[in-house]
C-alpha positions as CSV (number, residue, x, y, z in Angstrom):
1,X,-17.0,25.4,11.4
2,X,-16.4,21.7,12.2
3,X,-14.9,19.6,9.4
4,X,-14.5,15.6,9.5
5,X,-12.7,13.2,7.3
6,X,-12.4,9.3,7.2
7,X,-11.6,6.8,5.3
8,X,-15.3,5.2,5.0
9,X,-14.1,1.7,3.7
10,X,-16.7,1.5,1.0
11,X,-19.0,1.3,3.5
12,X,-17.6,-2.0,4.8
13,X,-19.5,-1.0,8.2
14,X,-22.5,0.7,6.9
15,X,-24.8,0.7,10.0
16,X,-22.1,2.3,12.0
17,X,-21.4,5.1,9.4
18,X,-25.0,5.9,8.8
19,X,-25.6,6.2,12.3
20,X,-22.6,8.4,12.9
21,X,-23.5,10.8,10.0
22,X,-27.0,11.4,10.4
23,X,-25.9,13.0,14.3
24,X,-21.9,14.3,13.4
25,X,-23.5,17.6,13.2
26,X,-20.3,18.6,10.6
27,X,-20.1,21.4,8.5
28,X,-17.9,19.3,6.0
29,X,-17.7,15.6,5.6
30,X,-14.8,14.1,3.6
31,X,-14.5,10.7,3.1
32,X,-12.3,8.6,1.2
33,X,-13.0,4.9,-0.3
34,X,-16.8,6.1,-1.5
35,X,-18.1,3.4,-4.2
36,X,-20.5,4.8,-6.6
37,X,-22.3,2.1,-9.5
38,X,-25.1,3.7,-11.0
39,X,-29.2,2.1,-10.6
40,X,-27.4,0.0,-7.8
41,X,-28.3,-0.8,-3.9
42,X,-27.3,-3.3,-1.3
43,X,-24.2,-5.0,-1.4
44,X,-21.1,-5.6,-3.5
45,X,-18.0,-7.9,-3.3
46,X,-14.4,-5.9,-4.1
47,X,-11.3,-8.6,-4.4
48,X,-8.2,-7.2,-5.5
49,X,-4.7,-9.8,-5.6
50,X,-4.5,-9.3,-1.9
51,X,-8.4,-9.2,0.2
52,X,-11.8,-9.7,-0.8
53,X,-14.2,-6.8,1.0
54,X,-17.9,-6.2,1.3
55,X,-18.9,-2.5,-0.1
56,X,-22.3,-0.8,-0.2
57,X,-22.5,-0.8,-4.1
58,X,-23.5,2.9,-4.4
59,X,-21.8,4.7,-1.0
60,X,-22.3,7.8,-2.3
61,X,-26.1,7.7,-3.0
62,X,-26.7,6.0,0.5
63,X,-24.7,9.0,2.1
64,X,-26.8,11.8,-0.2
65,X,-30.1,10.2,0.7
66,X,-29.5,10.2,4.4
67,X,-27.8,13.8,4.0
68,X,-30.4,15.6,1.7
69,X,-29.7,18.8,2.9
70,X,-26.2,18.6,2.3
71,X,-24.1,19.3,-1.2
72,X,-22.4,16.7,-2.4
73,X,-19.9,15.8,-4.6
74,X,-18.6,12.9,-6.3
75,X,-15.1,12.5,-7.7
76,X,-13.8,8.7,-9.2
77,X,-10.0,8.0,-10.0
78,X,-10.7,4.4,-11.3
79,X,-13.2,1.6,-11.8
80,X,-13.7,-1.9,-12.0
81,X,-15.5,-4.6,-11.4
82,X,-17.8,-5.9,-8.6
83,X,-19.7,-8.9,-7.8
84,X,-23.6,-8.6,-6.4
85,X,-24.9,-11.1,-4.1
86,X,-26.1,-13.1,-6.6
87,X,-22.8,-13.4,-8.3
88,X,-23.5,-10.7,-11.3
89,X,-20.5,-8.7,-12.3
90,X,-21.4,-5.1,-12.3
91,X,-18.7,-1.8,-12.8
92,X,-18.4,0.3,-10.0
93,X,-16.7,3.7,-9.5
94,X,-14.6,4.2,-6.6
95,X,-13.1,7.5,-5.5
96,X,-13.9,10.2,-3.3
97,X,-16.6,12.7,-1.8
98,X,-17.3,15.5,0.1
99,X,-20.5,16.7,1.6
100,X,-21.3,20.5,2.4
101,X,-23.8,21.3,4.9
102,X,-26.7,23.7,4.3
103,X,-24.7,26.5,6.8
104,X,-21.7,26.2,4.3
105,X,-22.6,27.2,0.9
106,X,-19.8,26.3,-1.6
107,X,-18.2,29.3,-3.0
108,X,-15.8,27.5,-5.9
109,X,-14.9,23.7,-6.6
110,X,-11.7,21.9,-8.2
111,X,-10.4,19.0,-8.7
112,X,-7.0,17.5,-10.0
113,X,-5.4,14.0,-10.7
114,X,-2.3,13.7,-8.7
115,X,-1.3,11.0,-9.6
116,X,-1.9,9.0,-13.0
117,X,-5.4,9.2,-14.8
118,X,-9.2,7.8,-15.1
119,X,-8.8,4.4,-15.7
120,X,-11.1,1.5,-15.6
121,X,-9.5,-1.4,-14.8
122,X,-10.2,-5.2,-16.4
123,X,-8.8,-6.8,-12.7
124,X,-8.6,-4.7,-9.5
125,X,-4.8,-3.7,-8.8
126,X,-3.3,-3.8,-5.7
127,X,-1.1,-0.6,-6.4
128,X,-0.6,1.9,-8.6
129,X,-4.1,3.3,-8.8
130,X,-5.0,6.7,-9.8
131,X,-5.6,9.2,-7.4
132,X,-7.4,12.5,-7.4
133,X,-7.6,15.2,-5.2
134,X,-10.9,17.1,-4.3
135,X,-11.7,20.8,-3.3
136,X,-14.5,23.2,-2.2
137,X,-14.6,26.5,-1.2
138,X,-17.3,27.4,1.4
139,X,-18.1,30.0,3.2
140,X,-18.1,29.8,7.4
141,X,-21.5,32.1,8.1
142,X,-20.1,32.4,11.9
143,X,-16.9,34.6,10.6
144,X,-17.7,34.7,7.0
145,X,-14.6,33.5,5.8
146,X,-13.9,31.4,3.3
147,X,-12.4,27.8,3.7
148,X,-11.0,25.6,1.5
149,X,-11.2,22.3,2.2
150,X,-8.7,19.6,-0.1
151,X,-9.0,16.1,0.6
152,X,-7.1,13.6,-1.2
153,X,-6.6,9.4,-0.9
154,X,-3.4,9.0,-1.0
155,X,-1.3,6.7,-3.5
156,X,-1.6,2.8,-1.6
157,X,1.5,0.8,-2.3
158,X,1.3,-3.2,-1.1
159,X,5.2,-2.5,0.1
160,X,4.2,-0.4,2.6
161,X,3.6,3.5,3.5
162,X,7.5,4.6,2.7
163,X,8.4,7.6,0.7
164,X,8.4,6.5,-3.0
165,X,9.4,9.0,-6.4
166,X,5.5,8.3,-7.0
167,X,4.3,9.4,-3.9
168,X,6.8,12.7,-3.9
169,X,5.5,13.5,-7.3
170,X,1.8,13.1,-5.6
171,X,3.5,15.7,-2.7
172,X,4.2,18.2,-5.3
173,X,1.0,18.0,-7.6
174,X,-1.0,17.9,-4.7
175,X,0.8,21.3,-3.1
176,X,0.6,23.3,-6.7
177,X,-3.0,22.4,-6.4
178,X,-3.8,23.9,-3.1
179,X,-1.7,26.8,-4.7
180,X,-3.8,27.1,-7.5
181,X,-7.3,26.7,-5.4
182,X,-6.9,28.5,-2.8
183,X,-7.2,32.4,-2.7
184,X,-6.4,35.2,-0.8
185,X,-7.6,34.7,3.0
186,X,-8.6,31.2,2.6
187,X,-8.0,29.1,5.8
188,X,-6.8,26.3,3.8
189,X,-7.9,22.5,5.4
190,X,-6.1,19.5,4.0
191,X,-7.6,16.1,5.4
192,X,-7.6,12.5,4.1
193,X,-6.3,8.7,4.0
194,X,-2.6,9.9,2.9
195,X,-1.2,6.4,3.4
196,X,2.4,7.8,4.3
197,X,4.3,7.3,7.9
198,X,4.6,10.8,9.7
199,X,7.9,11.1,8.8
200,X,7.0,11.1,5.1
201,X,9.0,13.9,2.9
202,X,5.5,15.1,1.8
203,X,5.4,17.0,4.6
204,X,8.0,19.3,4.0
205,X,6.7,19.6,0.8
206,X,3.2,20.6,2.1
207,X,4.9,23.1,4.8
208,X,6.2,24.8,1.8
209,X,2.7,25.8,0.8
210,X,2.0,26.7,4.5
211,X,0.4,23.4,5.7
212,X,1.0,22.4,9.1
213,X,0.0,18.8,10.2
214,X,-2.4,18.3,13.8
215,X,-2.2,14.4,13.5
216,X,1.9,13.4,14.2
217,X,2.2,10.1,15.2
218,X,-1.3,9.4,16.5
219,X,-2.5,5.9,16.1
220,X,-5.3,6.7,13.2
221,X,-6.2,3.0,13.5
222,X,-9.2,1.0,14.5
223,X,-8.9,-2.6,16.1
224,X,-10.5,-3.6,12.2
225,X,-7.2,-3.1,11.4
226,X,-4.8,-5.6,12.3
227,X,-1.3,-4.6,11.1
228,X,1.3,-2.9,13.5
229,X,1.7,0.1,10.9
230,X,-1.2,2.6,12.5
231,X,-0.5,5.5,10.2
232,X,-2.6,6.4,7.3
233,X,-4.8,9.6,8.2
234,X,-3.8,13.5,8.1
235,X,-5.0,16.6,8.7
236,X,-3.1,20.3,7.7
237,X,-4.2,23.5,8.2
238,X,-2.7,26.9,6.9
239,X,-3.1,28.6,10.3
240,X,-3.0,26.2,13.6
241,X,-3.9,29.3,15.5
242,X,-7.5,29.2,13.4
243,X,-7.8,25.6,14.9
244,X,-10.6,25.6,18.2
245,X,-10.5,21.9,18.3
246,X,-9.0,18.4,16.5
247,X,-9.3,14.7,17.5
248,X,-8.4,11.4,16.4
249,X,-11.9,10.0,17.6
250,X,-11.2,6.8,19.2
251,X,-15.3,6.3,18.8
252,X,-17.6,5.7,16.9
253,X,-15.9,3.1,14.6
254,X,-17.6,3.3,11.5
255,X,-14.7,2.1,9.4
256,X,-10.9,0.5,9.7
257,X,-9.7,4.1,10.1
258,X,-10.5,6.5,13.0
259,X,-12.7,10.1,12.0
260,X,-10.5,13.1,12.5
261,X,-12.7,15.9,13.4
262,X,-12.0,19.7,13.0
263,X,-13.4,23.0,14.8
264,X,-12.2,26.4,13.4
């Protein structure tokens, strides 16, 4: 089975992503940063108190329509408000989504706040935001296991990617929800934009519901990023012997993160 996750950047380099999904050949695509404003196409602009960024205005209808075979599903933290190119405001949802291909039928899905609750937001924050974590169940028809795959975008704080009370708390709802989800024989997958440094105490905390991390200290940056900080992305697994192959793909560049891909 081959998993991928990345941080798509509200489709900040569409062209690149689109091209790079309709060939990945993955099993299970998780991406972080998905924009969803319903009876929307094109472009939007997102500003928050620190950046202004171009989004596709509905990311997660471009990805279903280039991916119809695929099962996807949609989950939003928060929302707020976007500007067209004409300079309408429009609400748009923003949260994450995972894609199931058509060899990996979904068995069970769940999903959990970590942190905070739906909230739609007057101004875009630049911390503090809900977050959510996302699950699916599928099963591998090569060994006929079942895998459950968690994803998760992990709390941003403008003061950096330290260890926070917030971000422990996250730790610890996010572990009783893997606990909760998973079952019996599940090769458990954890993947997503964490935004902690690899010596974060969440990992501990995740080891303590059997997850090992594959990414360490790898750079999980591309040059669209130009801070010194290159830590953001993780993947965890319940059994590292399960794992046939994981990179930190230094191409294609379809976002400001690098894609993590999977084979178990």
């Amino acid at each position: 089975m081959h998993i991928v996750s990345v941080n798509a950047w509200g489709g900040a380099r569409y062209d690149a992503l689109a091209a790079w999904l309709t060939v990945c050949d993955a099993d299970v695509i998780c991406l972080q940063e998905v924009t969803r404003a319903s009876g929307m196409s094109s472009w939007t602009s997102f500003t928050d108190g620190e950046r202004s960024l171009p989004q596709r205005a509905d990311l997660f209808d471009d990805v279903a329509a280039l991916l119809p075979s695929y099962d996807g599903r949609f989950l939003a933290y928060d929302a707020g408000p976007v500007t067209d190119g004409a300079g309408a405001v429009h609400l748009e949802q923003f949260g994450i989504a995972t894609f199931a291909g058509p060899r990996t039928p979904v068995a069970q899905s769940a999903e959990r706040f970590v942190h905070g609750d739906y909230t739609v937001h007057e101004e875009w924050p630049t911390g503090d935001r809900p977050r959510a974590a996302l699950a699916l169940r599928v099963r591998d028809p090569a060994t006929g296991r079942t895998v459950c795959v968690v994803q998760l975008h992990g709390l941003r704080d403008p003061a950096g990617k330290g260890d926070t009370p917030a971000r422990r708390a996250q730790a610890e709802r996010l572990a009783a929800f893997v606990e909760d989800t998973r079952r019996d024989g599940d090769l458990v997958v954890v993947a997503g934009d964490l935004n902690l440094l690899p010596d974060s105490s969440t990992f501990p905390v995740l080891r303590e519901v059997g997850l090992v991390d594959l990414v360490g200290t790898a750079d999980t940056r591309t040059a669209d990023y130009p801070k010194p900080v290159r830590h953001a992305n993780y993947l965890l697994v319940s059994e590292p012997g399960a794992v046939r192959d994981f990179q930190v793909l230094d191409s294609p560049v379809v976002s400001d993160h690098r894609i993590l891909s999977l084979r178990v």
